[in-house]
N, CA and C of each residue as an Amber inpcrd file, in Angstrom:
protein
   261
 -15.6460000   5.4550000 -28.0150000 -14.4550000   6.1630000 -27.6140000
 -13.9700000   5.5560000 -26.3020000 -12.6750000   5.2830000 -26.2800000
 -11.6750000   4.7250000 -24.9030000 -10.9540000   4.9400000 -24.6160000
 -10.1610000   4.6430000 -23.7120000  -9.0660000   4.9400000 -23.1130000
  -7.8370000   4.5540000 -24.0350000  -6.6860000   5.0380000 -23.9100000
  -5.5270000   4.6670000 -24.5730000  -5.3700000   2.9810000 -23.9610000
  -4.9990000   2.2690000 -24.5230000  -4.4990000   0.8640000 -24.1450000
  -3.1830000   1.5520000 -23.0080000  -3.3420000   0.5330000 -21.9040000
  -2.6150000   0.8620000 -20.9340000  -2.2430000  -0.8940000 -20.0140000
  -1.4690000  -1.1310000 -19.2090000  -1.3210000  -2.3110000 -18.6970000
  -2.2830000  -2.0670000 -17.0010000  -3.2520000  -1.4140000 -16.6230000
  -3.8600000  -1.4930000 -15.9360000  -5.3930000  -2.3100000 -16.0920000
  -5.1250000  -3.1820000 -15.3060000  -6.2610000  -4.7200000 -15.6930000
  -7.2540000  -4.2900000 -14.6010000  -7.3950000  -3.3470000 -13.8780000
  -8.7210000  -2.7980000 -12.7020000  -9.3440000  -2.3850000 -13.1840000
  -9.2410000  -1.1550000 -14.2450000  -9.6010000  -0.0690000 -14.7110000
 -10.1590000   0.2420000 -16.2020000 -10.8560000   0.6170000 -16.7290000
 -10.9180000   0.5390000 -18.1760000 -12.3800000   1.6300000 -18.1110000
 -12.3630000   2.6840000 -18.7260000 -13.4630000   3.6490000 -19.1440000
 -13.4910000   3.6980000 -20.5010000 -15.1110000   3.7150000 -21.1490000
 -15.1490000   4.2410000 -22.1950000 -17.1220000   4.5680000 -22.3970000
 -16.9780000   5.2590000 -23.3890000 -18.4660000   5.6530000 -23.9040000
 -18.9000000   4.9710000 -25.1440000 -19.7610000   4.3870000 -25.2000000
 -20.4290000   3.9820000 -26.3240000 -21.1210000   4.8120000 -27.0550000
 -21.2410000   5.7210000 -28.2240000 -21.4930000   6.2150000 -28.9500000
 -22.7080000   5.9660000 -30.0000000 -23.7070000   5.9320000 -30.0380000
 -24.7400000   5.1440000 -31.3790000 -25.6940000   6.2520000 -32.0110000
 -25.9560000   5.8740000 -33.1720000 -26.9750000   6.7830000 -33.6240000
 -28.1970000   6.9090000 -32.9730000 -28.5850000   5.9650000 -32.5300000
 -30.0880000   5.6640000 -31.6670000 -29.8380000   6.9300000 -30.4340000
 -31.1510000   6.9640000 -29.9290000 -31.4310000   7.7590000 -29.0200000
 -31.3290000   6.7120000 -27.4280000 -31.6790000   5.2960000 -27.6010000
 -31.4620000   4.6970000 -26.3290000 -30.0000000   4.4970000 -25.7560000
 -29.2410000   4.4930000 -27.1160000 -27.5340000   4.1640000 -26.5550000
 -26.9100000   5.0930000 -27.0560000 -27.3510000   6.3690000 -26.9080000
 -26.8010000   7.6320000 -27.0340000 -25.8450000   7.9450000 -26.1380000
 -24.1360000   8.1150000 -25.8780000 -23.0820000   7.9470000 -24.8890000
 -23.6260000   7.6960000 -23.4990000 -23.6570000   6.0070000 -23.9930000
 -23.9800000   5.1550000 -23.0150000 -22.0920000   4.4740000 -22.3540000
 -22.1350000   4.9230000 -21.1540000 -20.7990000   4.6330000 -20.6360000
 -20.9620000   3.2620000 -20.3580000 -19.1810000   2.9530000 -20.1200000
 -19.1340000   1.3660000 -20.3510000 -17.7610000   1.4630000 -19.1850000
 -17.4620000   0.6540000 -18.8630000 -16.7680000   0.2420000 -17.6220000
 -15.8270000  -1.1150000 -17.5740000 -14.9800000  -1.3280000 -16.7960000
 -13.9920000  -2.4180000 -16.7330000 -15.1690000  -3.7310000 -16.5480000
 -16.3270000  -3.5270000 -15.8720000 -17.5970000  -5.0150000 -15.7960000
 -18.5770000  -5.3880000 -16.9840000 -18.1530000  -4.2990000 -17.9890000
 -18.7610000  -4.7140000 -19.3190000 -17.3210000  -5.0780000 -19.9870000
 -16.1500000  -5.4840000 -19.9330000 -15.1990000  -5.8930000 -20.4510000
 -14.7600000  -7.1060000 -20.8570000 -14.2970000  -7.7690000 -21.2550000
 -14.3480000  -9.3720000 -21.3900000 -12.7860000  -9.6360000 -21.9080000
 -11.7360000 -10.1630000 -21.3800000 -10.3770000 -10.0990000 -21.7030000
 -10.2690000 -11.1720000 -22.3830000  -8.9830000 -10.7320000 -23.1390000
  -8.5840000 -11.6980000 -24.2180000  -8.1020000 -13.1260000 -23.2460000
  -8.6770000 -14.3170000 -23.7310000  -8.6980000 -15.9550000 -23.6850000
  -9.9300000 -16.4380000 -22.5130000 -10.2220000 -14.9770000 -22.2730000
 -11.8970000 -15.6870000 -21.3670000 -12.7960000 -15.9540000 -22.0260000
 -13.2830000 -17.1430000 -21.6150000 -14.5150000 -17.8960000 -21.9980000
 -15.9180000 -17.2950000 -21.7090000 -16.6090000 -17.1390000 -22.7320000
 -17.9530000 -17.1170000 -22.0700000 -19.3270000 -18.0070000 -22.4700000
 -19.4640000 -18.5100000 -21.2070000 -20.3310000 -19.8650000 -21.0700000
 -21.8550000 -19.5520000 -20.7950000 -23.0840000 -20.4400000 -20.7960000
 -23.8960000 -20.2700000 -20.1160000 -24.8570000 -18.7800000 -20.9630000
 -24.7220000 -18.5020000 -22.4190000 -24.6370000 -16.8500000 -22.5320000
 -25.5310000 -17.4910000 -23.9900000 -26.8580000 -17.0080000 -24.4560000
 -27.4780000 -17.1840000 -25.4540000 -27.1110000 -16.2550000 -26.5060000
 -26.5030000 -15.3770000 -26.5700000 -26.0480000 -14.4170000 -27.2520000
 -24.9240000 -13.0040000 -26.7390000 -24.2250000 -12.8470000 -27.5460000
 -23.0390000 -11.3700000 -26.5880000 -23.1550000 -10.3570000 -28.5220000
 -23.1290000  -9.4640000 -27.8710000 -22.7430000  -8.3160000 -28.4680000
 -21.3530000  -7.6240000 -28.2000000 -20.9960000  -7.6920000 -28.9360000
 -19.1400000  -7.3800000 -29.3080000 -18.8050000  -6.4440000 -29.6310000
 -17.4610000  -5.6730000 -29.4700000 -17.0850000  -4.8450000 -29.5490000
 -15.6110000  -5.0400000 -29.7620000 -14.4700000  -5.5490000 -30.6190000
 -13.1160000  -5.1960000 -30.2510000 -12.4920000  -4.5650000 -30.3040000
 -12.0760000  -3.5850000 -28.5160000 -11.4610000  -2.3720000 -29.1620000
 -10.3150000  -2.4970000 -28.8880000  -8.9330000  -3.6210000 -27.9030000
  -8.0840000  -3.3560000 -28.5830000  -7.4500000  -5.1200000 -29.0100000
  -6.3090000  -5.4350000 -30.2760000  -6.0940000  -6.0580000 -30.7420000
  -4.3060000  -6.5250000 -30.9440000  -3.5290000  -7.2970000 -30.6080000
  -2.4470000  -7.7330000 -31.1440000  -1.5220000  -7.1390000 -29.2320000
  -0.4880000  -6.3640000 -29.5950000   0.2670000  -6.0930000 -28.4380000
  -0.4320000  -5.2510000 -27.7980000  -1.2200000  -4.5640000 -28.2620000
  -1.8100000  -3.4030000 -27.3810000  -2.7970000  -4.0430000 -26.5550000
  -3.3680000  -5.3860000 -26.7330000  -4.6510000  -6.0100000 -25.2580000
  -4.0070000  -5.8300000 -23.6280000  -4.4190000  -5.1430000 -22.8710000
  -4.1410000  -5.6990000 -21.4810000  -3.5530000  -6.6080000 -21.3620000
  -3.7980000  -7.6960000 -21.7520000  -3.2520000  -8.8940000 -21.2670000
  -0.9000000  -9.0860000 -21.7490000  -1.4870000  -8.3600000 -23.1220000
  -0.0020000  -8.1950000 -23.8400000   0.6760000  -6.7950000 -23.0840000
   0.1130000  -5.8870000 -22.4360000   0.9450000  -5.0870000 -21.5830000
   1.2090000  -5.5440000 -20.5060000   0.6550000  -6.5990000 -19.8130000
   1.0350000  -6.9820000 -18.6040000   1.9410000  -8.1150000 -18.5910000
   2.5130000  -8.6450000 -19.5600000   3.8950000  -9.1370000 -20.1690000
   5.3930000  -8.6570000 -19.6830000   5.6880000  -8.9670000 -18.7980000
   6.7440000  -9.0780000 -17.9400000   7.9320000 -10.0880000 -18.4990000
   9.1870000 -10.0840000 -18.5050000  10.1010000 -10.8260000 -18.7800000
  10.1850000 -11.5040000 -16.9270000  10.5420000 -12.5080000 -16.8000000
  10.2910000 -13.1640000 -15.3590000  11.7570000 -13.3190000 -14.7110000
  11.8510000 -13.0620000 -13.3870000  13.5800000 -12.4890000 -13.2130000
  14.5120000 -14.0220000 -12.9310000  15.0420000 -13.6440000 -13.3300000
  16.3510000 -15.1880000 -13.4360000  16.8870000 -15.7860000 -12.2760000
  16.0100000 -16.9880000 -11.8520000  16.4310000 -17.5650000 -10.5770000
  18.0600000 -18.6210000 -10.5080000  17.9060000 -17.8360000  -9.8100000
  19.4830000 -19.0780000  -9.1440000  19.7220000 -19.6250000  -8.0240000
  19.4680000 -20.6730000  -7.7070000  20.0170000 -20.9860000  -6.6790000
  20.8040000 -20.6960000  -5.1450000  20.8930000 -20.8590000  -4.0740000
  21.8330000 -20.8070000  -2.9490000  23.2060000 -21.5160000  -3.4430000
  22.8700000 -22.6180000  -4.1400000  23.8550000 -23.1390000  -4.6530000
  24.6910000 -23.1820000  -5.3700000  24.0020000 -22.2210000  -6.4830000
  25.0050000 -22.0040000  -7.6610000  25.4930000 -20.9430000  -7.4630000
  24.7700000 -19.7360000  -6.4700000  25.4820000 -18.4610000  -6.3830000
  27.2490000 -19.1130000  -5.2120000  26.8090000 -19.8270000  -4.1250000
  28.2640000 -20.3240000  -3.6390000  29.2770000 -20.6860000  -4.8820000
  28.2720000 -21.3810000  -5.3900000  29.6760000 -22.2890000  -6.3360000
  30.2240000 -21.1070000  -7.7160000  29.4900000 -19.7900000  -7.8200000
  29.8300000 -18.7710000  -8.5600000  30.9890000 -18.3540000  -7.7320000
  31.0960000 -17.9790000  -6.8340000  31.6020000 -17.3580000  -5.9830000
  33.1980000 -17.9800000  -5.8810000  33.0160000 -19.0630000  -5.8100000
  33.9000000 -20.3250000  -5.5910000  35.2650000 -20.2640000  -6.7390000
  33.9780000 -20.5560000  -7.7670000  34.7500000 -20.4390000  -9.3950000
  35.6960000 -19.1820000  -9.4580000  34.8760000 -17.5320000  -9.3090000
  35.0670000 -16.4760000  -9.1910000  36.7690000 -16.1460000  -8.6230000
  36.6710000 -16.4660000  -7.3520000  37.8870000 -16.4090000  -6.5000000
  39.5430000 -17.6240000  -6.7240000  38.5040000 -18.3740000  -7.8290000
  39.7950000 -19.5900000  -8.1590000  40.2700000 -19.0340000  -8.9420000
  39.3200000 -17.9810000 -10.1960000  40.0670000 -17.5820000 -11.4730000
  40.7160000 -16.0970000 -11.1090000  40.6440000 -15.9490000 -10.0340000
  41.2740000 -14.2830000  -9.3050000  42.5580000 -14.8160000  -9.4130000
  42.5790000 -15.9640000  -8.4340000  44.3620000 -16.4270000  -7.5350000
  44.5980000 -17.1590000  -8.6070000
């Protein structure tokens, strides 16, 4: 059981759930997490879990459209254009 998918990349709670008595709601944390396109090296074996998949990963909420740069230059020469097609 986890958290709703959310775009907060600090944070992440959940409980692990098992029939066994040793990993009986054994909590799990953002340092047992492993984000989508990280590598893991150096590791003889991992035990997996994917809980979330497609737009809903962290990584796909933190997907920003990136804001539209312009220039010093082109905003003058907007300006320029602007006031020629006024008069």
């Amino acid at each position: 059981m986890c958290e709703a998918p959310n775009e907060n990349l600090d944070r992440w709670e959940a409980q692990l759930n098992y029939d066994s008595e040793a990993i009986k709601n054994l909590p799990v944390d953002i340092k047992n997490m492993i984000l989508r396109g990280c590598i893991v090296r150096n590791t003889d074996f991992a035990i997996c879990i994917v809980v979330y998949v497609g737009n809903d990963t962290k990584i796909m909420k933190n997907l920003k459209k990136s804001p539209h740069k312009v220039s010093n230059m082109m905003r003058q020469m907007n300006k320029v254009l602007y006031s020629v097609f006024v008069f």
